[in-house]
C-alpha positions in Angstrom: 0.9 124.5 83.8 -1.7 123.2 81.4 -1.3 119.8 80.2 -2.0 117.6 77.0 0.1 119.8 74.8 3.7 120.3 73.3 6.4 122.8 73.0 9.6 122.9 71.6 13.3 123.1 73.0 15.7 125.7 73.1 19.2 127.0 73.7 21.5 129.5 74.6 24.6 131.0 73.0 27.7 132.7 73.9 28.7 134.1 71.2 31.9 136.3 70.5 34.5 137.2 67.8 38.2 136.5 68.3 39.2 139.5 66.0 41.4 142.2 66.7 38.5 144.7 67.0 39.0 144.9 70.9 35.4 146.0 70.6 34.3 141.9 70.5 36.9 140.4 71.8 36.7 136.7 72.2 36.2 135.5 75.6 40.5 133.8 75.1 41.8 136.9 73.9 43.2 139.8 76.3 45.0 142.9 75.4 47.6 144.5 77.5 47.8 148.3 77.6 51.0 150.1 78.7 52.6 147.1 79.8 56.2 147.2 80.8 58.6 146.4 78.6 59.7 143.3 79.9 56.5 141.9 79.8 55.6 139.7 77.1 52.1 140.5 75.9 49.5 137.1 76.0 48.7 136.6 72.3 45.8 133.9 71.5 45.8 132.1 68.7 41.9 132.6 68.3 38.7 131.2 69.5 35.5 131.3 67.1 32.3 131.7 68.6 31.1 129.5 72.0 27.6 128.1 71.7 26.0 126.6 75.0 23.0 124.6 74.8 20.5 124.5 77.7 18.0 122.1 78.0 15.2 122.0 80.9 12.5 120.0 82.0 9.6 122.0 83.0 8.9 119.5 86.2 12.1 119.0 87.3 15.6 119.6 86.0 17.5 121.2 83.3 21.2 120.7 82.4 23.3 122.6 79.8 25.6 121.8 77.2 28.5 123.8 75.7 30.0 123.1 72.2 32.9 125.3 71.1 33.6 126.4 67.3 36.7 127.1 66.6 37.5 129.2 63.7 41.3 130.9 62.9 40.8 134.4 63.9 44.4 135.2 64.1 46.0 136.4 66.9 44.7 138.8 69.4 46.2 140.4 72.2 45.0 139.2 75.7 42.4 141.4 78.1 38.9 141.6 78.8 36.4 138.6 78.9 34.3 138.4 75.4 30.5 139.1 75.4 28.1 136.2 75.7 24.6 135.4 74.2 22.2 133.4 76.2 19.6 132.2 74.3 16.4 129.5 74.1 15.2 126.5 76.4 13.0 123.9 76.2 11.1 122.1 78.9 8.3 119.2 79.5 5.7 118.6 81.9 3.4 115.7 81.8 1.9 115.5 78.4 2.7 118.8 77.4 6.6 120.0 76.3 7.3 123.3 76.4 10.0 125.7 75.1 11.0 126.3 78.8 13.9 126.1 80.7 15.4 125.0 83.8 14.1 124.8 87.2 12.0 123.4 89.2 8.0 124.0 88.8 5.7 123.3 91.8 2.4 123.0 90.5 2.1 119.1 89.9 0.4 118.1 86.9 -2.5 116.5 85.8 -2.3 113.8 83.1 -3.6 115.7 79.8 -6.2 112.2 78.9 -8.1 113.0 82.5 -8.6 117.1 81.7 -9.2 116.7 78.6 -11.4 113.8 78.4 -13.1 114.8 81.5 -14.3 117.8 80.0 -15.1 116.5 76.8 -17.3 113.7 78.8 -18.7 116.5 80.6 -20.3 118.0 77.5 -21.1 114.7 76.3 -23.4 114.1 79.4 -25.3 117.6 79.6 -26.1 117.3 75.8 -26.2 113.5 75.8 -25.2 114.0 71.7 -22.3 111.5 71.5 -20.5 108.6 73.3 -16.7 108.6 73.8 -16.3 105.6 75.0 -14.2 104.6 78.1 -12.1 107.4 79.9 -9.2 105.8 81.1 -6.7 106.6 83.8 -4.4 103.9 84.6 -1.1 104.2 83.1 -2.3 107.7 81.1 -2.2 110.1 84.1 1.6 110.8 84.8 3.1 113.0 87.6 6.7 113.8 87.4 8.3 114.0 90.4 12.1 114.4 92.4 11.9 111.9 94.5 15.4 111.0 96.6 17.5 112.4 94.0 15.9 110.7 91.0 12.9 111.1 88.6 10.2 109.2 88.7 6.6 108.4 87.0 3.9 108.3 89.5 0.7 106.4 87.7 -2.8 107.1 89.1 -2.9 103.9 90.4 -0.2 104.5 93.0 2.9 102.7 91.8 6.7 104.3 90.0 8.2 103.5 87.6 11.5 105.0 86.5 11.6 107.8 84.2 14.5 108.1 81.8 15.6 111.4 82.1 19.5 112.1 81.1 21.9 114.7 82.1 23.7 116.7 78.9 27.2 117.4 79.5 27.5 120.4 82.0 29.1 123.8 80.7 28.4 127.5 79.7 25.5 129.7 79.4 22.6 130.5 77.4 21.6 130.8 73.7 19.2 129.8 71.6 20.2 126.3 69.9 17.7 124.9 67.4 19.9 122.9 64.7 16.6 121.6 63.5 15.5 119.5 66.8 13.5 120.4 69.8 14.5 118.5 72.9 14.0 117.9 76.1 16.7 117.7 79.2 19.2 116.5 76.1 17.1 113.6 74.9 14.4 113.3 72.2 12.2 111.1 73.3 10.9 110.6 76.6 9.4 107.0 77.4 6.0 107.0 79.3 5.6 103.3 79.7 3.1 102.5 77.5 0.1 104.2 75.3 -1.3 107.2 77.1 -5.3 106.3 76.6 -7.5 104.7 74.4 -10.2 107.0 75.2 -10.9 108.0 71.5 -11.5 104.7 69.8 -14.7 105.5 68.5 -13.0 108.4 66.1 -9.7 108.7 64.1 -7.3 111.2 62.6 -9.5 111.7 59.3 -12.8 111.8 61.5 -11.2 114.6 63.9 -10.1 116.3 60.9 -13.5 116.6 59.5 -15.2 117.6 62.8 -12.9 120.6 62.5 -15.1 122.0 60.1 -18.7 120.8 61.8 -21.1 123.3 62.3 -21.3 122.0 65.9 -18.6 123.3 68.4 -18.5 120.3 70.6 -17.7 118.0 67.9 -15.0 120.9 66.7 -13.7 120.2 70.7 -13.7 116.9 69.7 -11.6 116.6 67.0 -9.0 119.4 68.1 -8.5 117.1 71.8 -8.2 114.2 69.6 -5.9 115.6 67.8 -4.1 117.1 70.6 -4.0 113.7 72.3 -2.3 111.2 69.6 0.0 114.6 68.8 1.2 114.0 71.8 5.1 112.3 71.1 3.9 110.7 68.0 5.7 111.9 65.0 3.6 109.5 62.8 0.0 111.3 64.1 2.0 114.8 63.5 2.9 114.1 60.1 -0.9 112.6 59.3 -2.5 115.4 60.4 -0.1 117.8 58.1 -1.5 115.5 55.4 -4.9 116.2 56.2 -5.1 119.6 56.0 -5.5 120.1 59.9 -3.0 122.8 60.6 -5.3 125.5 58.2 -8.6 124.5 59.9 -7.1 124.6 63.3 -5.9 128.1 62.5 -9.5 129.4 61.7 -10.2 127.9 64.8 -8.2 130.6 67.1 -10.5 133.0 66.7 -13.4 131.6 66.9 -16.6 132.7 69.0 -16.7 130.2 71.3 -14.1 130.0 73.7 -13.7 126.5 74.2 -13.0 126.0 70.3 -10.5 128.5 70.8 -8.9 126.7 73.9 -8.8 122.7 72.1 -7.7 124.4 69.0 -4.7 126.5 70.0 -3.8 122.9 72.1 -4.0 121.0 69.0 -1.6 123.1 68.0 1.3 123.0 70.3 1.3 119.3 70.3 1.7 119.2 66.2 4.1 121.6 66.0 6.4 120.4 69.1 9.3 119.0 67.2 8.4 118.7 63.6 9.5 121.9 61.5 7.2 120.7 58.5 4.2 121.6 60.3 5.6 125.1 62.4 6.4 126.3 58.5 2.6 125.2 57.5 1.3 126.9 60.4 3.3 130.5 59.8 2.0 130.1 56.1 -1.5 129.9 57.1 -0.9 133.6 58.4 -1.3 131.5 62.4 1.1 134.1 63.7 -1.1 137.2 63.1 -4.2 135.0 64.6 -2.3 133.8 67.4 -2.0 137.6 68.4 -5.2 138.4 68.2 -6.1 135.6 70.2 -3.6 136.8 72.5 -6.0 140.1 73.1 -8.8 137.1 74.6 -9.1 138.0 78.5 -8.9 133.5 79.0 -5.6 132.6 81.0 -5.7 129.0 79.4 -6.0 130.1 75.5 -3.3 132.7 76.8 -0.9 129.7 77.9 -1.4 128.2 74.9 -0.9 131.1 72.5 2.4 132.1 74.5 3.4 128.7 74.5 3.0 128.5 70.7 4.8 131.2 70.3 7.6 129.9 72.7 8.0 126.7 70.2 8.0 128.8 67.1 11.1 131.2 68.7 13.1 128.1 68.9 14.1 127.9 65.4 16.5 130.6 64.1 15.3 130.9 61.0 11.9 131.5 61.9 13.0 134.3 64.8 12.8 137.6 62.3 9.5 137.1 61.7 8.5 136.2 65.3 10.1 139.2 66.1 8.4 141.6 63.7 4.9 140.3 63.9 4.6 139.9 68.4 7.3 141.3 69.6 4.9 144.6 70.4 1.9 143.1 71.4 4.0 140.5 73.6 5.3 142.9 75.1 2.4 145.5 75.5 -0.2 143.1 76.7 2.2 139.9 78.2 5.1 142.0 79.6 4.3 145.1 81.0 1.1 144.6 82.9 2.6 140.9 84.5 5.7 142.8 85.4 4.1 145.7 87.2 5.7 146.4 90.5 1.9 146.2 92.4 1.1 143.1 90.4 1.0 139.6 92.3 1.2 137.0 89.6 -1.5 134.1 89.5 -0.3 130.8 88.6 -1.7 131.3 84.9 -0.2 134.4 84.8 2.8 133.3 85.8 3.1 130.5 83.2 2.2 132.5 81.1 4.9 135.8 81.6 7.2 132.1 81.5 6.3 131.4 78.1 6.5 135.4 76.9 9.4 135.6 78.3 11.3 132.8 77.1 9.9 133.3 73.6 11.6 136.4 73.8 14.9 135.2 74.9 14.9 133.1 72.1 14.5 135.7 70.1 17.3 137.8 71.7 19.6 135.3 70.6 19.5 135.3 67.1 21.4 138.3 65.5 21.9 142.3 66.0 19.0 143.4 64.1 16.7 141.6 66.2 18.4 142.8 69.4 18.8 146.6 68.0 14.4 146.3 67.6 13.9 144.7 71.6 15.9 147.5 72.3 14.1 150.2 71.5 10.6 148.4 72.1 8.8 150.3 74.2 8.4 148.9 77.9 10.6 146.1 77.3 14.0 146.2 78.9 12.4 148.3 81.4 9.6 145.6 82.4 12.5 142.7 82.5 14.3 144.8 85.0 11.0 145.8 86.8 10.3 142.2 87.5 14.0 141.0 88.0 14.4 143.5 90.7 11.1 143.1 92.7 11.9 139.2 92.0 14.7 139.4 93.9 13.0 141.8 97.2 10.4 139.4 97.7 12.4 136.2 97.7 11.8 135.0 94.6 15.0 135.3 92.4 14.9 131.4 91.7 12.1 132.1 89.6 12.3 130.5 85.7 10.7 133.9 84.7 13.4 135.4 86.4 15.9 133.2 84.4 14.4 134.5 81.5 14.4 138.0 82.0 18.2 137.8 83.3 19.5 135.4 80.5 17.4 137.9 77.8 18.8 140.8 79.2 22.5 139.2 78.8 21.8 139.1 75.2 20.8 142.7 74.8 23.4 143.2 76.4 26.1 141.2 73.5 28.3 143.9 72.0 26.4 146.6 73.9 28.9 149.4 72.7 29.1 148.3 69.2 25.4 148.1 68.6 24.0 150.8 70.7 23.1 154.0 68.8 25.9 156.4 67.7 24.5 159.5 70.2 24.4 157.3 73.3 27.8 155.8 72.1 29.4 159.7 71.8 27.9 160.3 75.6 29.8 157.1 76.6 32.7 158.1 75.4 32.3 161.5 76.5 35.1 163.7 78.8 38.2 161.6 80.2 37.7 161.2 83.9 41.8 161.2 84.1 41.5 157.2 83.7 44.3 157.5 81.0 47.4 159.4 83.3 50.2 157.1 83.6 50.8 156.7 87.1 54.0 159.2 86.6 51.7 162.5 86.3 51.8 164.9 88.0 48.0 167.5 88.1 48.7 170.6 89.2 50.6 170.4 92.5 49.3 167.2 93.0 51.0 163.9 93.1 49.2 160.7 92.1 49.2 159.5 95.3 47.5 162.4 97.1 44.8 162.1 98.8 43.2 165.2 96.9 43.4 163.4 93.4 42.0 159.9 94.5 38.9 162.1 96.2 38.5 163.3 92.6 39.1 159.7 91.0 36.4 158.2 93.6 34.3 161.1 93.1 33.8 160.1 89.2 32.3 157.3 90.5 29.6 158.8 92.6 28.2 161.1 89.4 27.3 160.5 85.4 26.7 163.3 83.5 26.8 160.9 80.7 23.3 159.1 81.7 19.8 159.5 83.2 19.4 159.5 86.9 16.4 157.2 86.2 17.4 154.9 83.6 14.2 154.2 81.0 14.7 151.8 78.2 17.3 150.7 76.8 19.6 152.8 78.8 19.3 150.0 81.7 21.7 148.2 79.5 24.7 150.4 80.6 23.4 152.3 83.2 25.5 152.2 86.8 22.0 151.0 88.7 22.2 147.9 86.3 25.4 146.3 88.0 23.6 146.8 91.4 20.9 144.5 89.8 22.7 142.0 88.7 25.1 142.0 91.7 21.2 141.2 93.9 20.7 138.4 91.5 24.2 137.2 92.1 23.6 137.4 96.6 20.2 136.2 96.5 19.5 133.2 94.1 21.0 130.3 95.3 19.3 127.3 93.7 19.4 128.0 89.7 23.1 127.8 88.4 21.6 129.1 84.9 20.3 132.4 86.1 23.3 133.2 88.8 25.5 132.8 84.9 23.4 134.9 83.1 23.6 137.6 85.4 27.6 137.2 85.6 27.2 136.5 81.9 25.5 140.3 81.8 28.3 141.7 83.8 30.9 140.2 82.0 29.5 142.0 78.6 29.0 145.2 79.9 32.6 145.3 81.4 34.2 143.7 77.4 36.2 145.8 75.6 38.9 149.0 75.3 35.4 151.2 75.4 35.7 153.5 78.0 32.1 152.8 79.7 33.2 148.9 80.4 36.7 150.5 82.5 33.7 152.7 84.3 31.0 150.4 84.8 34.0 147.9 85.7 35.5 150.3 88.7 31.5 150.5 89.6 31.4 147.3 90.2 34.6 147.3 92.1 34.6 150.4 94.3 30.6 151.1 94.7 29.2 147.7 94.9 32.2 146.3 96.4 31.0 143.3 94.2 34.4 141.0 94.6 33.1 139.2 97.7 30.1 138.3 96.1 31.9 136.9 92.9 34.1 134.5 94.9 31.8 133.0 97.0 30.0 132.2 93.9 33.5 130.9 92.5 33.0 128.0 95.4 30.6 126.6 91.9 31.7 123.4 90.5 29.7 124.3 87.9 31.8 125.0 84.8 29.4 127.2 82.9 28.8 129.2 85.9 32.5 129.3 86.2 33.4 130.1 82.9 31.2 133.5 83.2 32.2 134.6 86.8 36.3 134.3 85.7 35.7 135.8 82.5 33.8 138.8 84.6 37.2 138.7 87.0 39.0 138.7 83.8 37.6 142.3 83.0 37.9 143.5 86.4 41.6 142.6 86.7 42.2 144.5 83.6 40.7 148.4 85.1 41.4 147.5 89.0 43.0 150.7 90.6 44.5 148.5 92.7 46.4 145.6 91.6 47.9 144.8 94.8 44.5 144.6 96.6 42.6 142.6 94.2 46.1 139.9 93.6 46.0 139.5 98.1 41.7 138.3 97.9 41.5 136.3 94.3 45.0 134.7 94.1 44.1 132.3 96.6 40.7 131.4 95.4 41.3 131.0 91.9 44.6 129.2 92.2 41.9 126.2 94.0 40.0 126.0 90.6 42.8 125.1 88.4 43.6 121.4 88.2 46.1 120.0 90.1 47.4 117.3 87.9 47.2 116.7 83.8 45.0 114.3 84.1 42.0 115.9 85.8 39.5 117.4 83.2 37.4 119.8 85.1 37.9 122.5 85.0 37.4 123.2 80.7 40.4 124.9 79.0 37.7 127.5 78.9 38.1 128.2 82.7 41.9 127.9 83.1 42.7 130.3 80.3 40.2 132.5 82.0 41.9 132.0 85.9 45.4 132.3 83.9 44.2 135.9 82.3 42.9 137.6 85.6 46.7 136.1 87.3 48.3 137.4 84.1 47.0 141.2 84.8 47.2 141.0 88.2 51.3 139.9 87.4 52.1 142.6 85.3 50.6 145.3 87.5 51.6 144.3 90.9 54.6 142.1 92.1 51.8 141.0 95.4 50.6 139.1 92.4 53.6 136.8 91.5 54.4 136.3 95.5 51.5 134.6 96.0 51.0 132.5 93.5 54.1 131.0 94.5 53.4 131.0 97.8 50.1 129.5 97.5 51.8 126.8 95.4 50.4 128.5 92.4 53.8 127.5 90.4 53.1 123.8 91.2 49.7 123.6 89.1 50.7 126.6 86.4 53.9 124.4 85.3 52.5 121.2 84.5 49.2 123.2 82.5 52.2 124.7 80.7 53.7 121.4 79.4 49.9 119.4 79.2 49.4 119.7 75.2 47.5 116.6 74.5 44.8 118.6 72.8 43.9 122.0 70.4 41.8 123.5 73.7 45.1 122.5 76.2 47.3 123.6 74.0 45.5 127.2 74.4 45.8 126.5 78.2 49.2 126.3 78.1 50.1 129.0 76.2 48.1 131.1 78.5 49.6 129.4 81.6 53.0 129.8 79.9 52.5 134.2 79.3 51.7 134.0 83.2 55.0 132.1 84.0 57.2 134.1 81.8 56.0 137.6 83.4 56.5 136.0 87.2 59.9 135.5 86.2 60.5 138.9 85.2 60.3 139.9 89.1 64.0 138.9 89.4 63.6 140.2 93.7 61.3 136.4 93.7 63.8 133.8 91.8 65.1 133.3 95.0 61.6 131.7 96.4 60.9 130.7 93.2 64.3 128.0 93.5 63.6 127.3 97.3 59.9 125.9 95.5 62.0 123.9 93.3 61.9 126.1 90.0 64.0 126.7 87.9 64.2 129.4 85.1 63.4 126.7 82.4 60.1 125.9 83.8 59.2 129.6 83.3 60.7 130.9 80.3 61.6 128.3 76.7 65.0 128.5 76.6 64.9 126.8 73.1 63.6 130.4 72.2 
């Protein structure tokens, strides 16, 4: 990773409606089809949208953070799992923050001052033209490391001193933040110990300005590095620079014919733009965007980091994102994407950091709103190089990858109200001939029963072929395709380190399987009966994550909804997700979030299959589900409740189980309000 720069954080959202149109249904709503009539339906009062920050440091460690809006969407009936949005990041290594994301990098920086003054004195030497004083190192070269469990600053002259890095609150996925801040691993400010150099003191922020403009392109080098250098964390030094006129002379400066101009220039520029929207705003109106692309078309991995990291910072900010979009999503993705991504392609370091930055520019930009997603669609290449480099990722060990993060956490957002968004023709195929998914279980076809073994051949064998899409999925199709689930089902088996990309991928699964559309009851019974993908999702339920867990019940929440087999499924989840819920009112992990999604997959598991309602009281299922029922200490609880409440009312309906409901100690008030 290059070093001596800035970027910008990021976020992620989750982000769903809690309206009747079953279409977006929020992630606390489920609707009941053909339920018995005994069977009261779950009816949510309504959840506005769920917005999950993630923040990452670029050497180390990222951590999330969930806020939930609640707005009064009425009530809606109680089924599938709503779609997510992941979103934007943000990172930091050494002296340079980046709009990254979690996970951990392994290439250990150097401190910015020694590169960059080491060049610079380098010049200085061959053409014995100027005198730059000292070059320090001391306190200014600074190594992040993990070091027993903690962060630390390594100086260069040996010694550690702490590093004060703190954890955000932990919850859901992806999206792309940006209230106006960039920040890194939930803080703003980072605290180096101490000035980084003093190697400049022969020049200022005026004088660097005005060597901008010199007719000699190592004094141009000059200026940009000192400018890059007192940039760096210093909002004071940002703001003077924006005073002097900088940002314009920088941006001549992309394109410029020597190289190395090119390089301190496009630097300059990611530290004076990293948290400071005044001078991102100056730099898209000097036109920086389209000369950042054509800089982009420069074969120099270093002005390449530096243009993609740019870029990166830029996508952070929603209102800047339609732009982006318009003006480099193409070339991003034609000269970034698709050659990095090829399957006989092994990545450099460069190259890697910088399909890192592409990426996570573009999974900023998948976050902001429909139109945006609709166009990274139907680019050309670009869903089908995410999924390229996801799945050969994965085959050579490498799923932990942040660029694999990325690509999974932007394809969950293309993936946000898929069915809604996609275009009419491919929604018509979708919906195309009934594959007899509608017959009550009372029909009889022919002179077969339900039950014979002819007519589930036939219900197995809609499975096993789709007319309705490509054999070899290309573009955009990937989004719905069958071969999609297997992807994300590899992601889910083989990464094992990064919580934040194991949710995205159940984040993707759970928006592909939302809704009354047909397609999510198929891609759903995929899942199920081809990938056989249950055993995978609870052993990833083991998480004590709560963002993780939050996507992975909300994906059981779907699946409970079209299982064939209620019976089946109730004997291998009961169990497992009855040891998530919380076994007294005053724990608070897991969320309300998490509880009202356990209490919807045990609610249409109930109402299908008495298996269900045996053993969640014999797992002592009754013992946690009662007291969540009468916990109301708070708006999210009181959801919880009501949605523990629908589960107890339909157990009681199974009037063959009071008995072993009384010899638990139950009685028909702790199921059912009598007050009613």
């Amino acid at each position: 990773m290059g070093y001596g720069y800035q970027t910008s954080q990021s976020t992620m959202r989750s982000v769903s409606r809690a309206q009747r149109d079953f279409d977006i249904m929020s992630m606390r709503s489920m609707q009941v089809n053909n339920s018995p009539a005994q069977i009261q339906p779950w009816v949510d009062d309504g959840e506005g949208s769920m917005i999950s920050d993630h923040y990452a440091g670029g050497d180390g460690y990222g951590y999330s953070q969930v806020r939930t809006v609640s707005s009064n969407a009425g009530g809606s009936a109680m089924g599938t799992m709503r779609r997510t949005l992941s979103g934007t990041l943000a990172s930091r290594s050494g002296d340079w923050q980046e709009e990254d994301q979690l996970y951990v990098n392994n290439v250990k920086p150097r401190g910015p001052a020694v590169r960059t003054l080491s060049r610079l004195n380098q010049n200085a030497s061959r053409q014995n033209r100027m005198s730059m004083g000292s070059v320090v190192s001391g306190s200014s070269t600074i190594q992040q490391q993990k070091m027993g469990g903690g962060n630390y600053v390594q100086c260069s002259n040996g010694s550690y001193g702490s590093l004060p890095i703190t954890r955000a609150m932990s919850t859901m996925s992806l999206k792309s933040m940006t209230k106006g801040m960039d920040t890194f691993d939930g803080q703003e400010h980072i605290s180096v110990g101490g000035k980084i150099n003093d190697g400049f003191s022969d020049i200022d922020m005026h004088s660097a300005v005005e060597y901008l403009v010199a007719s000699d392109p190592a004094l141009q080098v000059l200026g940009a590095a000192y400018i890059q250098h007192e940039c760096y964390n210093s909002t004071d030094a940002k703001n003077q620079a924006h005073s002097l006129k900088a940002i314009p002379r920088l941006v001549k400066l992309f394109n410029y014919p020597n190289q190395e101009v090119q390089r301190y220039a496009t630097g300059a520029m990611r530290n004076l733009i990293y948290d400071n929207m005044q001078n991102k705003t100056a730099l898209i109106a000097e036109s920086g965007i389209p000369q950042l692309i054509e800089a982009l078309r420069e074969p120099d991995d270093e002005l390449r980091k530096n243009v993609t990291g740019i870029l990166w910072n830029l996508s952070s900010k929603d209102n800047l994102k339609d732009k982006l979009a318009s003006e480099t999503m193409s070339e991003l993705t034609e000269r970034v994407l698709v050659p990095l991504s090829q399957s006989g392609n092994q990545q450099s370091a460069s190259e890697s950091e910088i399909f890192y930055n592409t990426t996570g520019c573009l999974r900023n930009l998948s976050s902001v709103n429909e139109k945006v997603r609709q166009q990274m669609r139907e680019c050309r290449g670009l869903v089908d190089s995410l999924v390229s480099y996801i799945q050969r990722s994965v085959e050579t060990g490498k799923a932990e990858d942040k660029g694999v993060e990325n690509a999974v956490c932007t394809l969950r957002n293309l993936s946000f109200q898929l069915y809604t968004e996609i275009p009419p023709s491919a929604s018509m195929r979708l919906e195309g001939p009934s594959r007899r998914q509608d017959e009550g279980p009372g029909d009889v076809i022919g002179c077969f029963t339900p039950q014979s073994k002819k007519i589930k051949q036939n219900q197995m064998n809609d499975q096993l072929t789709f007319s309705e899409v490509a054999k070899d999925p290309k573009g955009m199709e990937w989004l719905w395709h069958p071969q999609i689930v297997s992807v994300y089902n590899r992601v889910l088996q083989r990464c094992e380190i990064n919580s934040s990309t194991r949710e995205a991928a159940a984040g993707a699964l759970q928006n592909i399987t939302a809704g009354d559309k047909r397609w999510a009851a198929v891609l759903s019974r995929v899942a199920m009966e081809q990938e056989r993908i249950l055993p995978t999702i609870l052993d990833n339920l083991r998480t004590n994550n709560d963002q993780e867990l939050r996507s992975l019940t909300g994906f059981l929440r779907n699946l409970s909804r079209y299982a064939r087999n209620k019976d089946d499924m109730a004997t291998k989840v009961v169990n497992n997700l009855l040891l998530k819920l919380p076994s007294d009112s005053s724990q608070t992990e897991p969320s309300s979030d998490v509880i009202i999604n356990i209490c919807g997959v045990l609610n249409n598991l109930v109402m299908g299959s008495s298996v269900a309602a045996r053993d969640i009281a014999f797992f002592d299922g009754l013992q946690k589900l009662v007291p969540i029922k009468n916990n109301r200490n708070s708006a999210s609880r009181e959801k919880a409740a009501k949605a523990a409440m629908t589960v107890l009312g339909n157990m009681y309906h199974y009037n063959k189980l009071h008995r072993d409901y009384k010899l638990k100690g139950f009685r028909k008030e702790d199921f059912i309000d009598t007050s009613i």
